[in-house]
C-alpha positions in Angstrom: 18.6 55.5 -32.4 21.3 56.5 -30.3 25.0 54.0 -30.4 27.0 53.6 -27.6 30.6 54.1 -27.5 32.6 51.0 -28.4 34.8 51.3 -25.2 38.3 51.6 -25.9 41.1 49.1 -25.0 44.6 50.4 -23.0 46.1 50.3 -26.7 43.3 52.1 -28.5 43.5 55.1 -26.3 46.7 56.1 -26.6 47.8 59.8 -27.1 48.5 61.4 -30.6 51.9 63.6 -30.2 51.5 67.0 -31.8 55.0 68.6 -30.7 57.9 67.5 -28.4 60.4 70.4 -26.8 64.1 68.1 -26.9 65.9 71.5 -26.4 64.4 71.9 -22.5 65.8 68.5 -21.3 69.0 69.8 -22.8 68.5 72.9 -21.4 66.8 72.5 -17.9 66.7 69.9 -14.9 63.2 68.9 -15.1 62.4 68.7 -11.7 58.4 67.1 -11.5 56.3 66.6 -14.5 52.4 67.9 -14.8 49.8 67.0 -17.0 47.6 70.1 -17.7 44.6 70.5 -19.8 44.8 73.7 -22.6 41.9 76.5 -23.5 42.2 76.8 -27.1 39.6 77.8 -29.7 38.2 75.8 -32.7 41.0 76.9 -35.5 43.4 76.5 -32.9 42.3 72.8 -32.3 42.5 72.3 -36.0 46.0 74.2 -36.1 47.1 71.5 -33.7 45.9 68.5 -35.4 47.7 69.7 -38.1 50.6 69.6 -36.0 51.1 73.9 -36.9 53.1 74.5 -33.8 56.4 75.6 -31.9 57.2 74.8 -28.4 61.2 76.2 -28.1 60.5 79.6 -26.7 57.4 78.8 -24.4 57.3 78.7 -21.0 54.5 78.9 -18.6 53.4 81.6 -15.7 51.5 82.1 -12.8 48.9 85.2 -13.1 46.0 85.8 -10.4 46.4 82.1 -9.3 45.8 80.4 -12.5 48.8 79.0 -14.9 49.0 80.4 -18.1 51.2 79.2 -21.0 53.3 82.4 -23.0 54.5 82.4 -26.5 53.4 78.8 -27.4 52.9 79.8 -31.7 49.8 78.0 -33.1 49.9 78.9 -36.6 46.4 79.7 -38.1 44.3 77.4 -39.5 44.8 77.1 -43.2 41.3 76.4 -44.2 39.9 79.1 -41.9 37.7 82.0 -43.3 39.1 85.7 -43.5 38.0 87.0 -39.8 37.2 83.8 -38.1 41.4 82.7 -37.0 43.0 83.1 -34.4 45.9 85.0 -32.7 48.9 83.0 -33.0 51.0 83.8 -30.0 47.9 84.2 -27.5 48.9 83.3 -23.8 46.8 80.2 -23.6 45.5 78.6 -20.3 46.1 75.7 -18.7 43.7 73.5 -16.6 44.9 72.1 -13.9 43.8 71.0 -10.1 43.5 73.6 -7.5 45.8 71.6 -5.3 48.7 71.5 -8.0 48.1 75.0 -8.6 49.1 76.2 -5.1 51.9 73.1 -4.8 53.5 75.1 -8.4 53.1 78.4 -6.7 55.0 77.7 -3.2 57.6 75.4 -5.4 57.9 78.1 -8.6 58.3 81.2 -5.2 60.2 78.9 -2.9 62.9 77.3 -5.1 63.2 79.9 -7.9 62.1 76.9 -10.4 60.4 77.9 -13.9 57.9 75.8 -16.1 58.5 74.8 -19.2 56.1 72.5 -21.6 58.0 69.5 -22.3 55.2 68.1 -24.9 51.8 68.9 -26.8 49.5 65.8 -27.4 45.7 65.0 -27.5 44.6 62.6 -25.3 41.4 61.0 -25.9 40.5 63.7 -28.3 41.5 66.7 -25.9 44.7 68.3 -25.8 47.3 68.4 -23.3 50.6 70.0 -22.4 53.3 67.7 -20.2 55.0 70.4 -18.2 58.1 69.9 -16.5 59.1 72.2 -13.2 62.7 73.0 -14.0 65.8 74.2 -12.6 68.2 75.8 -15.7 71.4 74.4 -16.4 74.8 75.9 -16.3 77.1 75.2 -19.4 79.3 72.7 -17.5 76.2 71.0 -15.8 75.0 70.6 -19.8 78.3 68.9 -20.4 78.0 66.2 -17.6 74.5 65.5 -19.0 75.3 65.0 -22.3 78.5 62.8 -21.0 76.7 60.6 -18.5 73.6 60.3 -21.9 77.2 59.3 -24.4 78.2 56.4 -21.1 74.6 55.2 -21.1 74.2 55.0 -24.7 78.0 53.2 -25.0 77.3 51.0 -22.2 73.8 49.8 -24.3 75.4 49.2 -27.5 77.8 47.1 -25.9 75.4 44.8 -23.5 73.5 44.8 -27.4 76.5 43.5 -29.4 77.4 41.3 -26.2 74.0 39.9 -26.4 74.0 39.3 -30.5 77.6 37.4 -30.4 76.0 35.6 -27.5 79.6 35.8 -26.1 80.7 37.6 -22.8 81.5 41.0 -22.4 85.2 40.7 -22.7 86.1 40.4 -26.2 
């Protein structure tokens, strides 16, 4: 007797984050954001799940017009058998629409952009890499980020402690 899916609610489905990259917001202006799909194999999966993985130094590239992801480390399995693992720092690749492929190309050619993965997750049970199309930042441009992130933050904490006194703004 076969049994049907119970079919999963908006809250039910949400995605499992494996890894986040903070250092390329720091480091990059993310530009557009893709979703793309990842070929991995079994203990790589499990690697994953385990959350046995390092996003700093990745980035991805175009080869023979398909996207490939370069030295995203997926540490091997624990529990896998002598011969049956899996090479850590394999370029991995990404699944994506052949119409976002060729809009990445012209943009990555055109504007001298790069990709970088901005998070790992699984998404219904499948995993998926959120990449950002980025321009890098100079020093100074880093400094007006983190400046204008400090006024945001200040200006929050104050509308918060405004809001808890239940006063006004002026003290």
């Amino acid at each position: 007797m076969a049994r049907s899916k119970p079919s999963l609610s908006s809250e039910q489905e949400s995605t499992k984050v494996v890894a986040t990259n903070r250092r390329a917001r720091h480091d990059y202006e993310i530009i557009d954001e893709y979703e793309a799909g990842l070929v991995l194999v079994g203990s790589e999966v499990k690697s994953l799940r385990e959350s046995k993985v390092t996003l700093t130094e990745s980035y991805a590239r175009m080869a023979d017009g398909e996207l490939w992801l370069q030295s995203l480390h997926i540490a091997p399995y624990s529990h896998a058998s002598g011969t049956s693992g899996h090479d850590p720092d394999r370029p991995k690749k990404l699944l994506l629409h052949r119409g976002e492929l060729n809009r990445i190309r012209a943009r990555l050619e055109q504007d001298r952009l790069t990709m970088v993965p901005l998070s790992l997750y699984f998404k219904q049970g499948r995993a998926k890499v959120l990449l950002g199309l980025a321009r890098g930042r100079r020093m100074a441009d880093k400094r007006q980020a983190i400046a204008e992130q400090d006024a945001r933050r200040e200006a929050r904490n104050e509308m918060g402690r405004a809001a808890k006194s239940g006063g006004s703004l002026s003290g």
